[in-house]
Structures are given as structure tokens and as C-alpha cells.
C-alpha positions as CSV (number, residue, x, y, z in Angstrom):
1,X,28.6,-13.6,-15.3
2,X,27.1,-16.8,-15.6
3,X,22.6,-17.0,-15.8
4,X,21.5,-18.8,-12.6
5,X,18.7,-21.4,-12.5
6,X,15.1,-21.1,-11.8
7,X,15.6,-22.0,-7.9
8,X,18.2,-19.8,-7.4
9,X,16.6,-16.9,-8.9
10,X,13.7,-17.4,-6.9
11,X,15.5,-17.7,-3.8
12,X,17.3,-14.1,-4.2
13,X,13.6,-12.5,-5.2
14,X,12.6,-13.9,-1.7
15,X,15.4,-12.5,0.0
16,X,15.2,-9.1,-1.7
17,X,11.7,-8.7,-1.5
18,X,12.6,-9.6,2.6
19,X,14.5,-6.2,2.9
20,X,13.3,-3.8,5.5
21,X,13.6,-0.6,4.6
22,X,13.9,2.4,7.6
23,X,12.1,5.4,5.9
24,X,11.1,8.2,7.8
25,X,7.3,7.2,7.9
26,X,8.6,3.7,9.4
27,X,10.5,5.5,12.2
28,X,6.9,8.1,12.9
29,X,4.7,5.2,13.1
30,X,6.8,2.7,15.3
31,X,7.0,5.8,17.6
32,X,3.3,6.6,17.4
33,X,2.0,3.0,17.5
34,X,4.1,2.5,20.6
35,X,3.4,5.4,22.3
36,X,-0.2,4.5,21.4
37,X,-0.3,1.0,22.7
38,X,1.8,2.6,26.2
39,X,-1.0,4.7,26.8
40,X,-3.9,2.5,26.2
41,X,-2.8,0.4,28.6
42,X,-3.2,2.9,31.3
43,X,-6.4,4.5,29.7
44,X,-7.9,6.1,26.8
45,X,-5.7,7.5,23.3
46,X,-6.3,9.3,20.1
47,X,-6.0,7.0,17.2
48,X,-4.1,7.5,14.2
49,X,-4.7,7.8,10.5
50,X,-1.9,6.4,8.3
51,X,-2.6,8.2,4.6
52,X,-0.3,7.0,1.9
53,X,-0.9,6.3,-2.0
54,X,-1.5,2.9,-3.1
55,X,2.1,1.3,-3.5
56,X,3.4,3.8,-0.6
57,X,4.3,1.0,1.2
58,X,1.9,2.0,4.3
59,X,0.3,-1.4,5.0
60,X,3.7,-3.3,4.5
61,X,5.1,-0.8,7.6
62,X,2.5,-0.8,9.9
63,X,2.5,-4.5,9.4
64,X,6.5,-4.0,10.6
65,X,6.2,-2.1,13.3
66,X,3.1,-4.5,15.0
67,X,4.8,-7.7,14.4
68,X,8.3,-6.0,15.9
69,X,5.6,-4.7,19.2
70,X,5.4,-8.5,19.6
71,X,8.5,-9.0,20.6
72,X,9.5,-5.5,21.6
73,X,6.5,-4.8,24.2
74,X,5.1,-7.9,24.9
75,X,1.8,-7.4,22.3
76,X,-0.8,-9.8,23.1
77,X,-3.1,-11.6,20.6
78,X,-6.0,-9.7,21.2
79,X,-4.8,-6.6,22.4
80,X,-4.7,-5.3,18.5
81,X,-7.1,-6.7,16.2
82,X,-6.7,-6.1,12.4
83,X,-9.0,-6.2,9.3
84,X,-8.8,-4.8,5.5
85,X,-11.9,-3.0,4.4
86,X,-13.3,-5.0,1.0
87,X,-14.7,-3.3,-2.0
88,X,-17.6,-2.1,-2.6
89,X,-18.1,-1.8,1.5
90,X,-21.0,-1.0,3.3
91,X,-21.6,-0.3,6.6
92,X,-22.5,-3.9,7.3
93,X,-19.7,-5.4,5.7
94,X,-17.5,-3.8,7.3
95,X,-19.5,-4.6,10.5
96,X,-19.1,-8.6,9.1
97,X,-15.4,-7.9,8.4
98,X,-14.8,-7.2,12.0
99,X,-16.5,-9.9,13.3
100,X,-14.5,-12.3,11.2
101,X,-11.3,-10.6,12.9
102,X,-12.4,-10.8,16.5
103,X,-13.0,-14.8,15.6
104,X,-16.6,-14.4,15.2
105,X,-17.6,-15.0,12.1
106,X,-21.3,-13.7,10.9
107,X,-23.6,-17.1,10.9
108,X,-27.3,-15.0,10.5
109,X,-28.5,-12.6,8.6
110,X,-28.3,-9.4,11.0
111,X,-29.0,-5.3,10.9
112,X,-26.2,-3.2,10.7
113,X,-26.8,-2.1,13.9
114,X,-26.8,-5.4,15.3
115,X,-23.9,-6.1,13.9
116,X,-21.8,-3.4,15.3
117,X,-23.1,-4.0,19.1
118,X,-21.5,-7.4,19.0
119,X,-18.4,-5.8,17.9
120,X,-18.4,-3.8,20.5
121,X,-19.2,-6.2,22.8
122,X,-16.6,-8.6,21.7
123,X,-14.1,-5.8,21.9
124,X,-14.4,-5.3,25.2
125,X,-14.8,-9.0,26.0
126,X,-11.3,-10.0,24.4
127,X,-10.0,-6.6,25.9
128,X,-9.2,-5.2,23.0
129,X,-7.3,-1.9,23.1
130,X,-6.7,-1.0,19.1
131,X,-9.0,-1.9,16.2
132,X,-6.9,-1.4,12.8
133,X,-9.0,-0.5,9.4
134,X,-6.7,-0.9,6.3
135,X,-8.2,0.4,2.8
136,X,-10.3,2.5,5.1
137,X,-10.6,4.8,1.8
138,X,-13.6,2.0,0.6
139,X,-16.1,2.5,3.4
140,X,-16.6,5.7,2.0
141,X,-16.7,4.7,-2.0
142,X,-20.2,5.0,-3.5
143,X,-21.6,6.2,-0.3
144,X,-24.0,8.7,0.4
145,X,-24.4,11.4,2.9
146,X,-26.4,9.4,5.0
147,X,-24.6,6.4,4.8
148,X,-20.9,9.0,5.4
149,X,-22.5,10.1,8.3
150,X,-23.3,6.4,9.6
151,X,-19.8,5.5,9.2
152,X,-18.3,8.7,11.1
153,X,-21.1,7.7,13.9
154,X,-20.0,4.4,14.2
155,X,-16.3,4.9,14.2
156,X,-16.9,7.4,16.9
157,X,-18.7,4.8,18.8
158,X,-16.3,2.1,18.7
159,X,-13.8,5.0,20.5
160,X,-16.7,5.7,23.6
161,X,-17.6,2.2,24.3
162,X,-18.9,2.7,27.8
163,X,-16.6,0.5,30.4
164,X,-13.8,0.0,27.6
165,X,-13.3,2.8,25.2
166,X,-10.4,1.6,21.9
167,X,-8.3,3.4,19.7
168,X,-8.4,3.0,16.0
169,X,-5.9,3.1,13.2
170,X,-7.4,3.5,9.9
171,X,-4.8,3.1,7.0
172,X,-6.0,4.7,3.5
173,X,-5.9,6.3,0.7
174,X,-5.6,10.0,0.8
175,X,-8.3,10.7,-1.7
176,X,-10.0,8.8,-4.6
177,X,-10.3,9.6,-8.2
178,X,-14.2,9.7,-8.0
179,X,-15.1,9.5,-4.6
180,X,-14.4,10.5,-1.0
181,X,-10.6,9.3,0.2
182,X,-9.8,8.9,4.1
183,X,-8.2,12.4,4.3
184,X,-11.9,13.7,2.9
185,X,-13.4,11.0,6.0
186,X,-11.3,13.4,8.2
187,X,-12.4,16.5,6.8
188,X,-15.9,15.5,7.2
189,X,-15.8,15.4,10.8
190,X,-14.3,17.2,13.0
191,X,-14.6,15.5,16.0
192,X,-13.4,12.2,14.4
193,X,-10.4,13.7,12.9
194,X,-9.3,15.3,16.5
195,X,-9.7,11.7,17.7
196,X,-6.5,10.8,15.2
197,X,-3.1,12.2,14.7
198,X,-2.1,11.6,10.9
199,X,0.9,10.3,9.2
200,X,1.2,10.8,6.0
201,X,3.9,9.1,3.4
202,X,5.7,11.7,1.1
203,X,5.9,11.1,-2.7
204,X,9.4,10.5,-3.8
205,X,11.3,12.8,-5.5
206,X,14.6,13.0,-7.4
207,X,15.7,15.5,-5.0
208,X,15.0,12.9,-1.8
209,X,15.4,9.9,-3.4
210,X,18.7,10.5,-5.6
211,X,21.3,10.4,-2.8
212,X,19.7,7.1,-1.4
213,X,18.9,5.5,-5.2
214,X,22.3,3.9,-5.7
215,X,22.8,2.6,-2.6
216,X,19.5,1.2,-2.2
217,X,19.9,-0.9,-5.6
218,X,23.6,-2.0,-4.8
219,X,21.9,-3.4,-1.5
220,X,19.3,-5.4,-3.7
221,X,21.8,-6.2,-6.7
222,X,24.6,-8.0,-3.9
223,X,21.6,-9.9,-2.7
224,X,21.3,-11.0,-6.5
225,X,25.0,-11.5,-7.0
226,X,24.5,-9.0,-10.0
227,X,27.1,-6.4,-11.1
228,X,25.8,-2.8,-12.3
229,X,26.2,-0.9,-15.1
230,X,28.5,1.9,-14.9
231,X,26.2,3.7,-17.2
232,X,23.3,2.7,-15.4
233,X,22.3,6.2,-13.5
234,X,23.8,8.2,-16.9
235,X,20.2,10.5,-18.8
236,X,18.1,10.8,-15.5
237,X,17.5,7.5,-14.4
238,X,16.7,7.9,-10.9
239,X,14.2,10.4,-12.4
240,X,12.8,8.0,-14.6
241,X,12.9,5.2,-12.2
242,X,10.5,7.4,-9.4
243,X,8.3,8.0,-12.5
244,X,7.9,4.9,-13.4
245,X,7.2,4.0,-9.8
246,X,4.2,6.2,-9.4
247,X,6.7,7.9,-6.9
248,X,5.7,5.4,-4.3
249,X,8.7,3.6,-2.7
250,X,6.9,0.5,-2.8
251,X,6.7,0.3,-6.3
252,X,9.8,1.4,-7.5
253,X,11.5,-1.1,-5.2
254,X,9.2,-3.5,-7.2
255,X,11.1,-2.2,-10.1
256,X,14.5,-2.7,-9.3
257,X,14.0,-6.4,-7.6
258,X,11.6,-6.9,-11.1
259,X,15.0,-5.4,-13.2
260,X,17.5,-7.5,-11.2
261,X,15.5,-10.9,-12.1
262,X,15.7,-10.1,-15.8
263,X,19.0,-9.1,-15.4
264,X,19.7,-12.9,-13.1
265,X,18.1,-15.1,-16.0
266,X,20.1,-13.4,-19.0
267,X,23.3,-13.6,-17.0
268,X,24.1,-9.7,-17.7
269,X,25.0,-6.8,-15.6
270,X,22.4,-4.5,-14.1
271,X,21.8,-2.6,-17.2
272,X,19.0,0.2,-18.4
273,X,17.8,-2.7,-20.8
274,X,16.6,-4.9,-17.5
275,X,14.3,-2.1,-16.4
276,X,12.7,-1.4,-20.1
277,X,11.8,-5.0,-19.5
278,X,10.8,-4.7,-15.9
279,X,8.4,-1.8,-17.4
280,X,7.8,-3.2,-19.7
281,X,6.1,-7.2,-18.5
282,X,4.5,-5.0,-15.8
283,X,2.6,-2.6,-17.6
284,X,2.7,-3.8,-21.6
285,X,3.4,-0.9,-23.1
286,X,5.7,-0.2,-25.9
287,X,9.0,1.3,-26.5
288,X,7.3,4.4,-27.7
289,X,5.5,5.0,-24.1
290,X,8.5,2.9,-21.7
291,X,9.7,5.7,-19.6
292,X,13.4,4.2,-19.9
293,X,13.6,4.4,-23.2
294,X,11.5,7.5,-24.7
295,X,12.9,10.6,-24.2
296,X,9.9,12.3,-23.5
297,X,8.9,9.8,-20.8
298,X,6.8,12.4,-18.8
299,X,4.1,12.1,-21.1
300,X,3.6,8.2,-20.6
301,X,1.0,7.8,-18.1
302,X,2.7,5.0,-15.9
303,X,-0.8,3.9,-14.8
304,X,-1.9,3.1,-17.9
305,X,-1.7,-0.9,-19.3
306,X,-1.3,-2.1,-22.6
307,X,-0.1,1.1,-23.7
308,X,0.3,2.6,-26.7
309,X,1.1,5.5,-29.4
310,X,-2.2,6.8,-30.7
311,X,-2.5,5.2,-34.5
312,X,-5.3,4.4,-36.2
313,X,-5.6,0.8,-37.0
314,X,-5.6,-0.1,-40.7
315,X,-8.5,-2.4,-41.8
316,X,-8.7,-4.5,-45.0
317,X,-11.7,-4.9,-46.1
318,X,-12.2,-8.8,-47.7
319,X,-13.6,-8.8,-50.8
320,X,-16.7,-9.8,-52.1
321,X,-16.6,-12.9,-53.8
322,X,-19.7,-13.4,-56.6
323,X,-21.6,-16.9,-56.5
């Protein structure tokens, strides 16, 4: 197999990376999104809450299923409006955020609460009838009781405006190493959380994933033009492979188009060695702690960068020269 140039590699990375993939979660939130905007149209509708760890592929979906709603059920411009929460967030912030989305961008210095009745307003001016939230899991970082409860208050709000009550879809994570996640915004009010009807993407797991594995990379490696290995799933690889991937379909995927490049430049067939590299440029860690080549490769912490075995570092200490 002959190494293809720079252009052609990058053309097949495009094309891979263009794959829609129909998990279940894809098929439960083009059926609730739908059914969603269907009965906004005639009047008022519980939200949703879309919970999925980082790399689940959750935003990348939803993204989907709206831009197929445009063709599919005539979505208007205005009729969904979208924004992504930025870290740190504050209540005013995220205020400003959705201003910038409803083509308003904040000129003057104003409250919070200022801020919020213009997104209301505006909301029912452009006839809005959805408000999406993605990394909803940062309005609540760093906050404080009060400042929880404002949020919870003015997410409420947004669902009661009087004349032209929306829905809202708030896509997070679940929960947070050190602070409150979106599930724990849920839990903190039960009023909001009757308001939204949860999704929630599933780890993988060798037992799920393993049937689909080899299909799923013969898909990607025929986009490549790249033979496999016929050793390639031999000593747990699909194992090895969700580990690696934080057992988020988003970034194993990330993996395997990552494994097929290397395996494109050097002209080889897809082989173990392409995904120690993949591994490997994404995370720097060593040999020792590369879960497709240790043995005991459920020890490595696949979060972790710049990895490595726990040795002491050996110092020389330069000697002291005499005047």
C-alpha cells in the first residue's frame, strides 16, 4: 500500500470526520426535539435536558437533528435560538451571551436583571419558541446558593413569559469534579426539572460497543483506502480502545480517524502500532502508561497528559570549581 500525500490525507480526515453516526441517543432526541418544536407551535412544552460526558458526542447530535429540522419541518431562523454557556459564567454573562444570539449584542453596561428583561422581550419579539443552553454545566461552577437559586429563577422565567412562554434545552455535563453539574441544577429544583424530560448518553462498554467496533472502523478505514490488520482486535482491543476513549463515542471515533491518518502517511495497514501513536500525539504519554501497549492498561489514567511512570529524576550536582 502506497503513503498518500498531504492533500489526500487531509481530504479522507474531512470525509471521515463527516460520518453521521445513528446511536440510540441520536434517534431519542430527533424524536423529542421534533415532537417538541410540533407542540410549541400550537402552545406551551416541557423542555429537555440533554446530559452526556464531555466527548459524548451530545452537542455534535443535537446540532444534527436541528440542522436536519430545517429541511425536515420547515425550521425558521428564529424559531430556535442557540448559545454555549462560557466559563467562568455568571448570571450576567450568560444574560450577555443570549443577547449576542438573539442579534443583540450588549453595547452598555447593564444589571443582571436588566439584561434578562430584554431577553425576554426579544424572545417574544423574534417569536422565538426554543432557547438552547449548551455547557449549561458552567452557570452553576463557582456559584453560590444565592447566585444557584438566581439561575433556577431565571430559567423558570424565560419558560412563563407572559403572552409568549419558550421551551429550553440545556445540554451539559452531568456532574462536575468540584462543583454542581446540570443533573445536580435538576436536582436542585423541582419545579425546573419537571419542566424538562432528560436524555441522557450511555458510557460505552465492551459489551455494547464490541459487536458495532469492527464495523464502525471498516466504515472509516474504506473511507481511508486503508486495509486492517487481521490481528488488529486480537488481546482486548475494543476494550482498550473504549478506555482509551474515556468511553465516550466521540472520542474514541477521534481515535480510530486519529489511527487511520498515521496509518495513511506510513503507507501501512491498520495496525495496533497506529493507535499507540494516535494515543500516544494525543495525550504524551509513554509506552509504560499507553493503554495499547501496557498490559495493565487499566491503571493509566487516560485523562492524564504528559504521562508518566513514577521515577525519581536523577540530579547531578556540578561541581564547585575553586578561584
Amino acid at each position: 500500500m502506497r503513503g498518500k500525500d498531504n492533500d489526500e490525507i487531509l481530504a479522507r480526515v474531512r470525509k471521515m470526520r463527516s460520518v453521521r453516526i445513528n446511536t440510540p441517543e441520536y434517534f431519542m432526541i430527533k424524536r423529542a426535539f421534533e415532537r417538541l418544536l410540533q407542540q410549541r407551535r400550537i402552545g406551551e412544552a416541557p423542555g429537555l435536558a440533554i446530559l452526556g460526558e464531555s466527548g459524548s458526542g451530545k452537542t455534535t447530535t443535537f446540532r444534527r437533528v436541528r440542522n436536519e429540522a430545517e429541511k425536515t419541518m420547515n425550521l425558521q431562523p428564529n424559531e430556535v435560538v442557540s448559545f454555549t454557556v462560557q466559563s467562568p459564567a455568571s448570571i450576567k454573562g450568560v444574560g450577555a451571551a443570549a443577547l449576542d444570539a438573539l442579534g443583540y449584542p450588549l453595547r452598555v453596561n447593564r444589571t443582571a436583571f436588566a439584561i434578562w428583561q430584554k431577553v425576554r422581550d426579544l424572545l417574544r419579539e423574534n417569536r422565538t419558541l426554543i432557547l438552547v443552553v449548551d455547557e449549561a454545566q458552567d452557570i452553576m461552577r463557582n456559584q453560590s446558593k444565592r447566585e444557584m437559586q438566581d439561575v433556577v429563577s431565571t430559567l423558570k422565567t424565560l419558560m412563563q413569559i407572559e403572552g409568549w412562554p419558550i421551551s429550553v434545552i440545556l445540554l451539559g455535563v452531568p456532574h462536575l469534579p468540584n462543583a454542581p453539574g446540570l443533573l445536580d441544577l435538576l436536582h436542585y429544583d423541582t419545579q425546573l426539572a419537571r419542566r424538562l424530560r432528560p436524555i441522557e448518553f450511555s458510557p460505552l462498554s465492551e459489551a455494547t460497543f464490541k459487536k458495532d467496533a469492527s464495523a464502525l472502523i471498516s466504515q472509516y478505514a474504506a473511507l481511508a483506502e486503508v486495509p486492517i490488520s487481521d490481528v488488529l482486535f486480537a488481546d482486548k482491543f475494543v476494550d482498550r480502545l473504549i478506555f482509551s476513549g474515556h468511553q465516550q463515542l466521540g472520542v474514541t471515533l477521534e481515535l480510530v480517524i486519529e489511527a487511520l491518518e498515521f496509518a495513511m502517511r506510513d503507507g501501512h495497514e491498520l495496525s495496533r502500532a497506529h493507535f499507540r501513536e494516535a494515543y500516544r500525539d494525543k495525550t504524551g504519554a509513554v509506552d509504560a502508561l499507553n493503554p495499547f501497549v501496557t498490559d495493565d492498561y487499566r491503571q493509566v489514567d487516560p485523562y492524564k497528559l504528559l504521562d508518566s511512570p513514577e521515577i525519581p529524576p536523577t540530579w547531578e550536582v556540578p561541581k564547585r570549581h575553586s578561584l
